[in-house]
FIZASE-658755 format. One record per residue (C-alpha): x, y, z; residue number from 0. Coordinates in steps of 0.25 Angstrom, whole numbers, plus 5000, padded with zeros to 4 digits. Layout:
N
    x    y    z num
    X    Y    Z NUM
...
! end
This chain:
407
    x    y    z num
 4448 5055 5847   0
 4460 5062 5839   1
 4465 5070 5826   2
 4456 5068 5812   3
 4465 5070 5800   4
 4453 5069 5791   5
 4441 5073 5786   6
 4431 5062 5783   7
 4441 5051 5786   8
 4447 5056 5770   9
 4455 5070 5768  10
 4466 5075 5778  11
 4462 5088 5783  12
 4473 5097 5783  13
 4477 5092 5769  14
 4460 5097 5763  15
 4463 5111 5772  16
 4476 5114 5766  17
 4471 5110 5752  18
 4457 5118 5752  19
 4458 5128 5764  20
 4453 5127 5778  21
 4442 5127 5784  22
 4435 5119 5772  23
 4424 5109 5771  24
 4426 5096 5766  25
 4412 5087 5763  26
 4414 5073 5761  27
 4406 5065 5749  28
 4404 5052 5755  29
 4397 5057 5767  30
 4389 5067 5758  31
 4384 5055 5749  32
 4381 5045 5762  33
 4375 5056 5771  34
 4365 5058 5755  35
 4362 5043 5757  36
 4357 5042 5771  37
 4349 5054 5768  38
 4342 5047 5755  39
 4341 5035 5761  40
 4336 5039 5774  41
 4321 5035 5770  42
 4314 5022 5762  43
 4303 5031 5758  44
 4305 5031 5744  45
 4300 5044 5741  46
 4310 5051 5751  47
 4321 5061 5746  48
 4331 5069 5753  49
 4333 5085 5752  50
 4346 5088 5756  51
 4345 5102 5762  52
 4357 5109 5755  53
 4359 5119 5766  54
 4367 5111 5774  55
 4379 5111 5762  56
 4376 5116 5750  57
 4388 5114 5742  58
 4387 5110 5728  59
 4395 5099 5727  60
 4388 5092 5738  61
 4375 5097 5733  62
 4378 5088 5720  63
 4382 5075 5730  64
 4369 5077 5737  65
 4361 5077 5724  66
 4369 5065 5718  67
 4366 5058 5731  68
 4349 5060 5726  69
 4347 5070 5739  70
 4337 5082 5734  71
 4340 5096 5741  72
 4334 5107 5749  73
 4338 5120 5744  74
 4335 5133 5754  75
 4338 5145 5744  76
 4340 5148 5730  77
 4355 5146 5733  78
 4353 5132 5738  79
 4344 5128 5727  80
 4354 5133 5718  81
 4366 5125 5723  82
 4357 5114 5723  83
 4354 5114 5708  84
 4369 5117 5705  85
 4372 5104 5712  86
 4362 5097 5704  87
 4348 5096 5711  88
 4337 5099 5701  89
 4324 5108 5706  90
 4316 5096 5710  91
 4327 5092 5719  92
 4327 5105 5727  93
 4318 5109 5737  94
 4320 5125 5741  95
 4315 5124 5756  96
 4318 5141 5759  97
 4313 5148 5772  98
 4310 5162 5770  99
 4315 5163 5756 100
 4311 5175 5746 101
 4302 5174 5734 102
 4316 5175 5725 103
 4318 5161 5732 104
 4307 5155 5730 105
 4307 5160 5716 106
 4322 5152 5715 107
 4315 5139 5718 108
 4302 5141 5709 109
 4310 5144 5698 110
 4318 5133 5699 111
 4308 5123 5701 112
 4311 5119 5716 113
 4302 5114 5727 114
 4299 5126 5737 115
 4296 5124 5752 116
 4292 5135 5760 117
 4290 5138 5774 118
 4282 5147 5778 119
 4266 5153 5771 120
 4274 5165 5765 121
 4285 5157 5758 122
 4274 5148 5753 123
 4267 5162 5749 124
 4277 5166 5742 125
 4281 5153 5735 126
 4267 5152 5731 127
 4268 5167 5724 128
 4281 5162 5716 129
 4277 5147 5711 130
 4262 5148 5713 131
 4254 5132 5710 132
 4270 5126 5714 133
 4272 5116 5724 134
 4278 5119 5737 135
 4285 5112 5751 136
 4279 5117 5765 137
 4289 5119 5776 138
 4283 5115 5788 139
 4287 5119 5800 140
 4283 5108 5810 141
 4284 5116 5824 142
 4294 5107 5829 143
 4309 5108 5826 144
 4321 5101 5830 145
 4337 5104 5828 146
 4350 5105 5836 147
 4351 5119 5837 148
 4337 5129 5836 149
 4344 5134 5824 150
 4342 5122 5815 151
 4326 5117 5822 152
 4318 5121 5810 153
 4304 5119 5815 154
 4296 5122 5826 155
 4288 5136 5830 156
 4302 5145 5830 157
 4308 5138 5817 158
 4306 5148 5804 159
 4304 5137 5795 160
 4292 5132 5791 161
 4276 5134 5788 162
 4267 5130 5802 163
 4261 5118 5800 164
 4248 5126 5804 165
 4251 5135 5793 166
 4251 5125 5785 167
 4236 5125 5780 168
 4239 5139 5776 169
 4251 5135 5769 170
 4242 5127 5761 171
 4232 5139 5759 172
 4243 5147 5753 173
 4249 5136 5743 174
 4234 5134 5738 175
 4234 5151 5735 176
 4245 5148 5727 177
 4242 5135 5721 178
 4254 5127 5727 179
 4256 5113 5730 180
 4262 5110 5742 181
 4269 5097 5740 182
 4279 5097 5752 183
 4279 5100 5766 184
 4294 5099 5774 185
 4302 5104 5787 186
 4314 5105 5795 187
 4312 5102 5810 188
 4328 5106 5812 189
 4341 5099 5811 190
 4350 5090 5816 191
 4343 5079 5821 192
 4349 5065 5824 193
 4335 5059 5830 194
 4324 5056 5821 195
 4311 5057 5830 196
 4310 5073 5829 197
 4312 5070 5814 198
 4301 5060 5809 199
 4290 5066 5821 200
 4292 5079 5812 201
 4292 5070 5797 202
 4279 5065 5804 203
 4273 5079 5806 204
 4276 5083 5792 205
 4271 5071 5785 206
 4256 5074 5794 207
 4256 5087 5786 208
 4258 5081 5775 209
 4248 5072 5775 210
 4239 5085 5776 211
 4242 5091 5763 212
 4240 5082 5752 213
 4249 5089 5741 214
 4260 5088 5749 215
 4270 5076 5741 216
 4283 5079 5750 217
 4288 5079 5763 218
 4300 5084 5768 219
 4305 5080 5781 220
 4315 5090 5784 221
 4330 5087 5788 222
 4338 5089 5800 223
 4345 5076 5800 224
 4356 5077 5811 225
 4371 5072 5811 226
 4379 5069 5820 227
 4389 5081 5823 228
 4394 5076 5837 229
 4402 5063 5832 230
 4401 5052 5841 231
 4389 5059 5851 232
 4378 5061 5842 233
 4372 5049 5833 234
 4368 5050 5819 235
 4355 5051 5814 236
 4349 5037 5813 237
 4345 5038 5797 238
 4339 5025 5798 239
 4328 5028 5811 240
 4326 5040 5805 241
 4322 5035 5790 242
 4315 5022 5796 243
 4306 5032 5804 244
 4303 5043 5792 245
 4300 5031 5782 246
 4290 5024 5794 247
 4284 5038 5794 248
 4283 5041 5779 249
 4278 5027 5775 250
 4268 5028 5786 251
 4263 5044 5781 252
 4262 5037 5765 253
 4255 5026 5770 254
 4243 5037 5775 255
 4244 5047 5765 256
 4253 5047 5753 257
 4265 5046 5747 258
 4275 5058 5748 259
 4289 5062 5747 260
 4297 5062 5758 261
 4310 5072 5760 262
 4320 5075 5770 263
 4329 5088 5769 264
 4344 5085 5776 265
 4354 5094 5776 266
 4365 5092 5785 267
 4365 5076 5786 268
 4366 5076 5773 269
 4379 5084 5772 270
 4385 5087 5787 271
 4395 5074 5788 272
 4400 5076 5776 273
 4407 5088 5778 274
 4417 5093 5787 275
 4425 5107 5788 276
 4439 5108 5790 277
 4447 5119 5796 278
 4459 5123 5803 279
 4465 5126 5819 280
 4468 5141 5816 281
 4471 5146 5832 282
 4472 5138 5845 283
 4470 5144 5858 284
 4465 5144 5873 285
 4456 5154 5878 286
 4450 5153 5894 287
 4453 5139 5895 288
 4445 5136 5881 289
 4452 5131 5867 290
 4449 5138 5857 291
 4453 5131 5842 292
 4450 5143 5831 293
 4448 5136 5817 294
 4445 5142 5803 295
 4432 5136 5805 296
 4423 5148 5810 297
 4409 5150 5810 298
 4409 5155 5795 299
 4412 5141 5790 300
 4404 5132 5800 301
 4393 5141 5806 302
 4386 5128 5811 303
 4394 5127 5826 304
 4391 5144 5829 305
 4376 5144 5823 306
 4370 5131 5830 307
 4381 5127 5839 308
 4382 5114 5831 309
 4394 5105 5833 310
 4403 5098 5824 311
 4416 5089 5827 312
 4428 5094 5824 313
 4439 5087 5823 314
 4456 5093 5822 315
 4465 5089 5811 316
 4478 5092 5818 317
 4487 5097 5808 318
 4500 5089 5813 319
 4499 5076 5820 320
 4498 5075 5834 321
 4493 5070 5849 322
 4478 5072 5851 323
 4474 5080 5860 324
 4462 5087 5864 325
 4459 5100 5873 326
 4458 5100 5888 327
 4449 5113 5887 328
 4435 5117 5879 329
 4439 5119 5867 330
 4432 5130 5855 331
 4434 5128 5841 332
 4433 5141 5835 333
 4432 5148 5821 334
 4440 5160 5815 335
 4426 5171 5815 336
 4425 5183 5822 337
 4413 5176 5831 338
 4413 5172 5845 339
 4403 5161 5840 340
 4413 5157 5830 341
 4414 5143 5837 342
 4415 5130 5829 343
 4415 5121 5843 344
 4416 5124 5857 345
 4418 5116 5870 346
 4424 5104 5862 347
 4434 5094 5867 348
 4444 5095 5855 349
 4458 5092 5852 350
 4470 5101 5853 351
 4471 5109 5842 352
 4483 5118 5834 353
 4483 5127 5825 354
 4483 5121 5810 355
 4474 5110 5814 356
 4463 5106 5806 357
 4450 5104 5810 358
 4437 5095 5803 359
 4422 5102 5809 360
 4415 5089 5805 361
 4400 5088 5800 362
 4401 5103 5794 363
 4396 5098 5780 364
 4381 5104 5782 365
 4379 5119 5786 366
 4393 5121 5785 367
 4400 5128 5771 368
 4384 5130 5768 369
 4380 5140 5782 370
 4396 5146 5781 371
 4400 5160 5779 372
 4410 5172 5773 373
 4408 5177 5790 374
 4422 5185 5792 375
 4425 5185 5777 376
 4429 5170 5778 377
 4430 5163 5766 378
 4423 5152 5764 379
 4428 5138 5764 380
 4430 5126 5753 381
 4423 5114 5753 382
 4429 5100 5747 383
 4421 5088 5745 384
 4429 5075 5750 385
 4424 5065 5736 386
 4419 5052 5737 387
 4429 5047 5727 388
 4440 5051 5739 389
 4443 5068 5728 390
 4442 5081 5736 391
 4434 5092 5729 392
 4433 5106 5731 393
 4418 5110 5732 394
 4420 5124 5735 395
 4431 5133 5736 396
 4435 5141 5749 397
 4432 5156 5746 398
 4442 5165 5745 399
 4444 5179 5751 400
 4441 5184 5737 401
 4428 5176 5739 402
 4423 5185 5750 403
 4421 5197 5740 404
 4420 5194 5725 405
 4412 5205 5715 406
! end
């Protein structure tokens, strides 16, 4: 164990903070593009396409990598959908998968030609008063979830998403009033997984429901797919088992029914690893026998650790050279927010810190920038794409305090 001077083995860290500002995120292209190909590859069925679930990032610039890579994309509101098509996904590409959206909503998505999935009878209602004899996506809530943190299990009886799969022939009932066509059904049973049974036993009950409703020409397996945040203790996801097992099943449901279109939705492996965010030692001190490093990397730009207790490694860029050495106490790593929550890591063995130190919060590339805030009139930061061809881009500018109120 020791110092890091890098991020992603390319770009000395004090030298991207000095130049672009700290905290900052700084995504990495080649990882983007590789973690696009796993997720392409990940099944031999040939008529299997990926949705990239733009909530995990939804910056432009990587929105147009993803897209170039042949990934279509999930968009969850009218802003979504927006950036999507400024990053150059065409209507047929989107899929607007919205819970609890307004008729205003579901009107953005008509009028621009995209596929609608809703989850729940009055969604589907509603759809079916706006865009009535369209075609439409059921999501189904399964009554089983799964996830790291309750906050991210997204099926099962106390989940908000989805229609009931007893519901379902009422669903059908109300599509028929309006003369729809549903032509998918999907779900989400939660996120982060790194185990593939809980995942294929749910693509197995969806697929049974498919083979009730003879319309129905795509399935969409959901997302969730985990990565591994604790280095060296947790094991990635096997792609290979997991795509192995999801072709065995699909070839198997075609052989007794039909032929369909199979889609999976991820969001954070696609985008997690290949982002990192880069910030700065601000204060050092010793409170009751606990450490406490105080940063510039507070809840409002990675709200991640204080929402769903989630943990990231993080490592220190010292800003002089010298002797490593790690703390003999629990140590806290701590943001600059007027919160007692505002806690980026606790309990953690950790080297010894100074002031003026840099520090790299690895796998902050999904639900980082994308869930951060303006909370206590903080700025929000830039964002650099590390290129492919070895060039640094800016992708988006930090604000300003002139940013925080313009007329």
């Amino acid at each position: 164990m020791g110092f890091e001077k890098l991020v992603f083995s390319k770009e000395a860290v004090h030298e991207l903070l000095r130049e672009y500002g700290s905290p900052l995120y700084v995504y990495d292209e080649e990882t983007l593009r590789k973690r696009c190909q796993e997720m392409k590859n990940l099944m031999k069925y040939p008529l299997f396409r990926v949705n990239y679930s733009a909530k995990a990032n939804t910056n432009v610039e990587l929105l147009k990598i993803i897209c170039s890579e042949g990934l279509d994309v999930d968009g969850m509101s009218p802003g979504e959908m927006h950036l999507e098509m400024k990053a150059g996904f065409s209507s047929d590409r989107i899929t607007f998968i919205g819970n609890n959206v307004s008729r205003n909503e579901l009107q953005f998505a008509v009028n621009q030609d995209i596929l609608v999935s809703v989850d729940s009878l009055s969604q589907l209602r509603l759809l079916g008063e706006i865009n009535r004899g369209g075609r439409v996506c059921l999501r189904i809530n399964p009554g089983i979830g799964a996830g790291h943190h309750d906050k991210v299990i997204t099926g099962g009886k106390k989940a908000k998403f989805g229609i009931a799969i007893e519901d379902l022939n009422l669903a059908q009932d109300i599509a028929a009033n309006y003369d729809m066509t549903i032509i998918g059904l999907n779900h989400h049973i939660g996120s982060l997984f790194l185990e593939s049974k809980a995942y294929v036993e749910a693509a197995a009950g969806i697929l049974e429901l498919a083979a009730t409703l003879p319309s129905v020409e795509m399935v969409d397996l959901g997302g969730g797919f985990g990565i591994p945040y604790r280095h060296g203790i947790e094991s990635r996801l096997d792609l290979a088992v997991l795509g192995n097992e999801l072709d065995n099943l699909v070839e198997d449901w075609v052989a007794s029914h039909r032929s369909i279109n199979i889609r999976t939705e991820p969001g954070r492996y696609v985008v997690a690893e290949c982002g990192a965010l880069l910030g700065t030692v601000t204060a050092v001190k010793e409170n009751y026998n606990t450490f406490f490093i105080g940063t510039d990397i507070g809840f409002n730009t990675l709200v991640r650790p204080v929402m769903y207790d989630s943990y990231h490694e993080i490592s220190v860029v010292p800003q002089e050279d010298r002797p490593y050495q790690e703390y003999d106490k629990a140590v806290y790593v701590v943001g600059q927010i007027c919160e007692s929550g505002d806690i980026l890591a606790h309990d953690r063995v950790f080297p010894c810190c100074q002031e003026g130190d840099a520090l790299i919060v690895h796998d902050a590339g999904a639900y980082g920038f994308t869930m951060a805030s303006n909370y206590n009139s903080r700025p929000l930061p830039a964002e650099i794409l590390l290129e492919k061809n070895g060039g640094i881009r800016l992708i988006r500018k930090a604000q300003t305090l002139e940013d925080l109120w313009k007329d």
